[in-house]
C-alpha positions in Angstrom: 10.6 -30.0 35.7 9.4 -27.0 36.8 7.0 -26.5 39.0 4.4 -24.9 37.0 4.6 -27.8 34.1 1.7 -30.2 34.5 1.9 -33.5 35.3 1.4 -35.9 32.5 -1.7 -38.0 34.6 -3.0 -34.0 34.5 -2.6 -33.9 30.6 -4.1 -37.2 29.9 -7.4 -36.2 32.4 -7.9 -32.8 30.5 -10.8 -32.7 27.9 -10.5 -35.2 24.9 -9.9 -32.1 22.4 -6.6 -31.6 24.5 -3.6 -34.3 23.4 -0.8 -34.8 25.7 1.9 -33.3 24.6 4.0 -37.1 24.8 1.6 -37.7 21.8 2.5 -35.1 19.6 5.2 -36.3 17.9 3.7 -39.5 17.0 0.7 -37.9 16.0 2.2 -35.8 13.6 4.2 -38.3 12.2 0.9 -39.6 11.0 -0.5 -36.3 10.0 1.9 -36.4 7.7 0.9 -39.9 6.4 -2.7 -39.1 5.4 -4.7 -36.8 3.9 -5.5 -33.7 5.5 -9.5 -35.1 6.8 -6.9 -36.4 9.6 -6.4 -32.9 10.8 -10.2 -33.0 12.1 -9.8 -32.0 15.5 -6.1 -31.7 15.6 -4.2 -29.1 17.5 -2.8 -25.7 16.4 0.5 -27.2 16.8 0.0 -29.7 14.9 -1.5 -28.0 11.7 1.2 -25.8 11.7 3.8 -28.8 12.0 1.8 -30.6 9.4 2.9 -27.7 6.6 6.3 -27.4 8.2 5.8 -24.3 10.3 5.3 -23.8 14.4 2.3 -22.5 16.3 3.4 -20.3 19.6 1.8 -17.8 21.7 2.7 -15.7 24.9 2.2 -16.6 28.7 3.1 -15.6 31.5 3.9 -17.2 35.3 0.4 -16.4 36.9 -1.9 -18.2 33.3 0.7 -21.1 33.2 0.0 -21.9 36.8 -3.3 -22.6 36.1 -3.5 -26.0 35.7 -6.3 -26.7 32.7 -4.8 -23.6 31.1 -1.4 -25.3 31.0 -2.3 -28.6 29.7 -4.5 -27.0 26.7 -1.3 -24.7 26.1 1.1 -27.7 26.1 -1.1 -29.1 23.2 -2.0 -26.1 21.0 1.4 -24.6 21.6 4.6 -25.4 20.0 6.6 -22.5 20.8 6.6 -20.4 24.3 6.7 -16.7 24.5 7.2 -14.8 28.1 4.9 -12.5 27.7 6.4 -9.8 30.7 9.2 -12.3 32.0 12.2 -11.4 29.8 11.5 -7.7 29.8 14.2 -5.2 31.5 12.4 -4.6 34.3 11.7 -7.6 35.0 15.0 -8.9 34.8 16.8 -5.8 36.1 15.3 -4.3 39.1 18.7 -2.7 39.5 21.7 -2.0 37.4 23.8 -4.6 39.4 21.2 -7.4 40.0 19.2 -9.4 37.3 16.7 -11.5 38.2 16.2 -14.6 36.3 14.1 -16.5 38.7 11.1 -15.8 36.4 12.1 -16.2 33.2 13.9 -19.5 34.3 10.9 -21.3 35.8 9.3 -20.5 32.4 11.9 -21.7 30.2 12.1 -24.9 32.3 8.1 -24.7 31.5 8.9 -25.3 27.8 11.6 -27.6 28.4 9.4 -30.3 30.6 6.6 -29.7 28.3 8.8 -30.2 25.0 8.1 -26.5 23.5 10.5 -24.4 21.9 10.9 -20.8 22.9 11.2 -17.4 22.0 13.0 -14.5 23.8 11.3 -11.5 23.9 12.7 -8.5 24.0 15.9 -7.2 23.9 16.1 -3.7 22.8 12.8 -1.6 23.9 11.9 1.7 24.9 9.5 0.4 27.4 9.5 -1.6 30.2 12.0 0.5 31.8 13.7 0.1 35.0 14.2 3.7 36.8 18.0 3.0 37.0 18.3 3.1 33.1 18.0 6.8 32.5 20.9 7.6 34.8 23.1 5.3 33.1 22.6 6.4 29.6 22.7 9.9 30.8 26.0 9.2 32.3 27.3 8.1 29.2 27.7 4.8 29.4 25.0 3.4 27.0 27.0 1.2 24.9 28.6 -0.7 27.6 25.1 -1.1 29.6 23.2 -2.5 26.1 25.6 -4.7 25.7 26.0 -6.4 29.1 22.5 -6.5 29.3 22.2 -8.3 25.5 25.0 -10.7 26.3 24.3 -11.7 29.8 20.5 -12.6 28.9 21.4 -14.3 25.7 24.2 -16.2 26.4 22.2 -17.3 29.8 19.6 -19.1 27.2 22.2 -20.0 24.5 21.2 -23.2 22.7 17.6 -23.1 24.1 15.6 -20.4 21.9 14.5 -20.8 18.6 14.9 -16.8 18.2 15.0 -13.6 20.2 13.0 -10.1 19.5 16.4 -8.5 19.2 15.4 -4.9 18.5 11.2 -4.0 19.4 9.3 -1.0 17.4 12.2 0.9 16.2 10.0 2.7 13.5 7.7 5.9 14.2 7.2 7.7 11.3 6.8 10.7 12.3 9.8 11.3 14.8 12.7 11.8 12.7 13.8 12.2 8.9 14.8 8.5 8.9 11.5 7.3 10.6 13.5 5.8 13.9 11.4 6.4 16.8 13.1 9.2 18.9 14.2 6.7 22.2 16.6 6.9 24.8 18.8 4.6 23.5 18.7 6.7 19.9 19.2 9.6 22.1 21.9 7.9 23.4 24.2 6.3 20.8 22.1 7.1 17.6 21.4 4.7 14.8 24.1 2.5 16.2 22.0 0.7 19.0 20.5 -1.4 16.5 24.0 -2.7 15.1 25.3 -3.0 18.6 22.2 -4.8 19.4 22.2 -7.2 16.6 25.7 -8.3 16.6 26.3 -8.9 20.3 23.4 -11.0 20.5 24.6 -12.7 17.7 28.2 -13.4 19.7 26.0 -14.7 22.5 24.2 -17.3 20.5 25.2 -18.1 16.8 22.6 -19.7 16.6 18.9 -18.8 17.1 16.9 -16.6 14.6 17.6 -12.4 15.2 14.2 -10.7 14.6 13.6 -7.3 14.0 10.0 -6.5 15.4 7.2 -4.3 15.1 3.5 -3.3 14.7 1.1 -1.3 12.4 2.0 -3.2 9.0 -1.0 -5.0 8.8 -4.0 -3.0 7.3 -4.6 -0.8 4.2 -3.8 2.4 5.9 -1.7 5.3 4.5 0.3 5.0 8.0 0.2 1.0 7.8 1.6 1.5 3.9 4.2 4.4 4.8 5.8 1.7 8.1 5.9 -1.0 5.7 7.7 1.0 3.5 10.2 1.9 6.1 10.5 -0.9 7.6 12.0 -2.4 4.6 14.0 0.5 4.2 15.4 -0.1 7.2 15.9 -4.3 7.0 17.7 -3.3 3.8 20.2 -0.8 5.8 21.3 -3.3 8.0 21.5 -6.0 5.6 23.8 -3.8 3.6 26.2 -3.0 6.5 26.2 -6.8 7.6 23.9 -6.2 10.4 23.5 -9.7 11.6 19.5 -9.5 11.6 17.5 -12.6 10.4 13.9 -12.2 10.5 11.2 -9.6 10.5 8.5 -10.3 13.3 5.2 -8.7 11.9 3.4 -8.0 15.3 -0.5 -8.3 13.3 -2.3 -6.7 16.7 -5.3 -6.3 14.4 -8.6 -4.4 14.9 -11.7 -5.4 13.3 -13.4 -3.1 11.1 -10.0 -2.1 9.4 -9.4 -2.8 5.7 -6.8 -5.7 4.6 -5.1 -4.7 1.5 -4.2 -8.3 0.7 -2.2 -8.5 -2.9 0.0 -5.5 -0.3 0.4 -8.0 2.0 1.6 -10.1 -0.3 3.7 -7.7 -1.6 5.1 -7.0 1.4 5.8 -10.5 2.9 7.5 -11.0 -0.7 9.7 -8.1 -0.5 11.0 -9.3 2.8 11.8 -12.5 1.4 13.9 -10.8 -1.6 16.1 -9.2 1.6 16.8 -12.6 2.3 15.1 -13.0 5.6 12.5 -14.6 7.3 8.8 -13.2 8.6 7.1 -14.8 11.3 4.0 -13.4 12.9 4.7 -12.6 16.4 1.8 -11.3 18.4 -1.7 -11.9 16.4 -4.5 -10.7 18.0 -7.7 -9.1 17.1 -9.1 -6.1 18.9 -12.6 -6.1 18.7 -13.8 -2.8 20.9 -14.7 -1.1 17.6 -17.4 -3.5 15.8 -20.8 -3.8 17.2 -23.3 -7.0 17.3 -23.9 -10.4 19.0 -21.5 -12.7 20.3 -21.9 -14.7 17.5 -21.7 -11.7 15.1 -18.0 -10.7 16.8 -16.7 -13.6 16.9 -17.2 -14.3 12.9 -15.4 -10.7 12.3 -12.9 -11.3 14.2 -12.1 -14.7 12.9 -13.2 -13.6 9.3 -10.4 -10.4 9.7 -7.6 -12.7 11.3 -8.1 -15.0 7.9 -7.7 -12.4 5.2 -4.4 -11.1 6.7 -3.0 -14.7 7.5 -3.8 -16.0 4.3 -0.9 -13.8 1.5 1.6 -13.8 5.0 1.7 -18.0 4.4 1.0 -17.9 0.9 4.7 -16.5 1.2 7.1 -19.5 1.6 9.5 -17.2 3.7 7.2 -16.8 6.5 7.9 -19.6 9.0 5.2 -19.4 12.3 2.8 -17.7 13.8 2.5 -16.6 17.3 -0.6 -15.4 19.1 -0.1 -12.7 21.8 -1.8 -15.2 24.5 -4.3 -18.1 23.8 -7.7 -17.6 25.8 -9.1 -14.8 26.4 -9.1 -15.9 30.2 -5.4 -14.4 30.1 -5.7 -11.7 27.8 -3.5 -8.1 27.6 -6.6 -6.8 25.3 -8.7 -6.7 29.0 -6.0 -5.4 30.7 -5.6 -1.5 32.3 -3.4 -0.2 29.5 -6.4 -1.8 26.8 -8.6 0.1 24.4 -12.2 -0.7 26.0 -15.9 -1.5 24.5 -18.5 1.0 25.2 -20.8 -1.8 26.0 -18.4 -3.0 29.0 -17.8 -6.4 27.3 -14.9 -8.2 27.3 -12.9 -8.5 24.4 -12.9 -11.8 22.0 -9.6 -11.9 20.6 -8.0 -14.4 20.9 -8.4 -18.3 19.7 -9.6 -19.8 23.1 -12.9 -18.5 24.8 -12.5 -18.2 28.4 -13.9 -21.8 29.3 -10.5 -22.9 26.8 -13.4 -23.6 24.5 -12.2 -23.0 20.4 -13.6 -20.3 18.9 -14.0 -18.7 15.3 -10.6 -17.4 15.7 -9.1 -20.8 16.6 -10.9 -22.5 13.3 -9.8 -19.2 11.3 -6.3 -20.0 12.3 -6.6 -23.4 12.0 -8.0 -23.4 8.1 -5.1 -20.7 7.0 -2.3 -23.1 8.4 -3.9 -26.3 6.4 -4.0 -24.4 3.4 -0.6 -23.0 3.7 1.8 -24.2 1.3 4.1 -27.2 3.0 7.4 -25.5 3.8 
């Protein structure tokens, strides 16, 4: 195991709210055999096993060594996302050298804790290592996207539930197809996604391929317009046999917007009807826009996450939800590159407070997945 995994003796001695993760299975089993009063007090996990869907959300090395934070992950968490670890910079200092070291102590994480796990990302147009513009400009692209894909994928085969294949290819406005003008469109055109796709699919037949991206949540011209190409593009790949599986709906939501929510149910149907899957990939709720108490915030935010979960698993094709980190102890929303309040707090969005106590997010989350349709 590795050694940021808890011990079980530090599982069983965390607060009576937190299950062990050895009980999970057993306990779901008998979720399963009662009426839904027996979910009082259960884990996010659980909910979502209970309707036949999984529960994840992102961490890193540095929240995962923290020892209470680890054992109430292990329980609420079914599925692990590295948050940084799998990025290219972080697993390619150098064009000749990658460094797993990382990402391996947190995929031995999930496997001593009994998670699943998501890879995240392959294709981005952050997260770039210097190096990287030098060998694209030397013409060498293709060859260097798919080392890269096939190296990192096949080093996980048989140990991720699915991989972020291709991140935030859409931006309207760069170019008469909507494809975000990047270095790696610069460098081999529209191809990068097909080259992308179906290498990773060589590497591992077998977990989920996700297209993924942001800004298709709310009731927004721009929110409407991406939605529509995104599906225009799902649809182009589909066509030409592009090996892509999933669409990952990012849902980093702000309060205060407008959910249009017979559109989201339009929308999560329509990617159905391309025969794929839609999982939620990075929920969170910014909150540096509303005003009010504590109390006040944390009731928008949880009453926001609701109305835009709610049509997403209404639709049978949608198969998890991931939260982009689980307390706001850890939390990217406080972080340098973050949008900030005027009044200098903190941000609230995400389930856990930063004492791991559940919040109106947590209970928001936890109502949409036990009304859910079972899958």
């Amino acid at each position: 195991m590795s050694p940021l995994a808890p011990t079980r003796r530090q599982l069983l001695a965390t607060a009576p709210a937190v299950l062990a993760p050895t009980l999970l299975a057993g306990a779901c089993t008998e979720l399963q055999r009662s009426d839904r009063s027996a979910l009082l007090g259960a884990t996010l996990r659980l909910r979502a096993e209970a309707r036949g869907l999984f529960f994840g959300a992102a961490a890193n090395r540095t929240s995962l060594a923290d020892r209470a934070f680890a054992a109430t992950y292990t329980a609420e968490v079914g599925v692990l996302v590295p948050e940084t670890e799998m990025k290219w910079r972080a697993l390619r200092p150098t064009e000749g050298a990658f460094t797993f070291g990382s990402a391996d102590a947190l995929m031995d994480f999930a496997a001593g804790a009994n998670l699943r796990a998501r890879g995240h990302t392959l294709v981005w147009h952050e997260a770039w290592p210097e190096w990287l513009d030098a060998a694209l400009s030397a013409g060498r692209a293709a060859a260097v996207l798919e080392q890269h894909i096939e190296r990192v994928v096949s080093r996980y085969r048989g140990r991720m539930h699915s991989w972020d294949v291709v991140n935030e290819a859409i931006r309207l406005q760069d170019s008469p197809g909507h494809l975000r003008q990047t270095p790696w469109l610069e460098a081999l055109g529209p191809r990068y996604l097909d080259i992308a796709f179906r290498t990773a699919r060589a590497a591992d037949p077998q977990a989920l391929l996700v297209y993924n991206d942001f800004g298709l949540d709310d009731a927004s011209p721009a929110d409407s317009a991406k939605r529509a190409a995104v599906l225009d593009l799902l649809s182009d790949l589909k066509a030409r046999g592009v090996p892509v599986d999933a669409l990952g709906t990012q849902a980093h939501l702000r309060a205060g917007q407008v959910i249009d929510q017979g559109a989201l149910a339009q929308f999560a149907r329509s990617v159905a009807q391309l025969g794929l899957k839609l999982i939620v990939t990075e929920l969170d709720v910014r909150d540096h826009g509303i005003s009010g108490t504590l109390e006040e915030r944390d009731r928008a935010i949880a009453d926001h996450a609701r109305r835009f979960l709610d049509p997403i698993l209404a639709e049978p094709a949608t198969i998890g939800v991931v939260t982009w980190g689980l307390s706001d102890r850890y939390s990217w929303l406080n972080g340098p590159r973050a949008e900030r309040r005027s009044d200098g707090q903190p941000q609230r969005g995400l389930p856990l407070a930063p004492d791991l106590a559940r919040k109106p997010l947590w209970g928001a989350i936890a109502r949409a997945l036990d009304d859910a349709p079972r899958r």
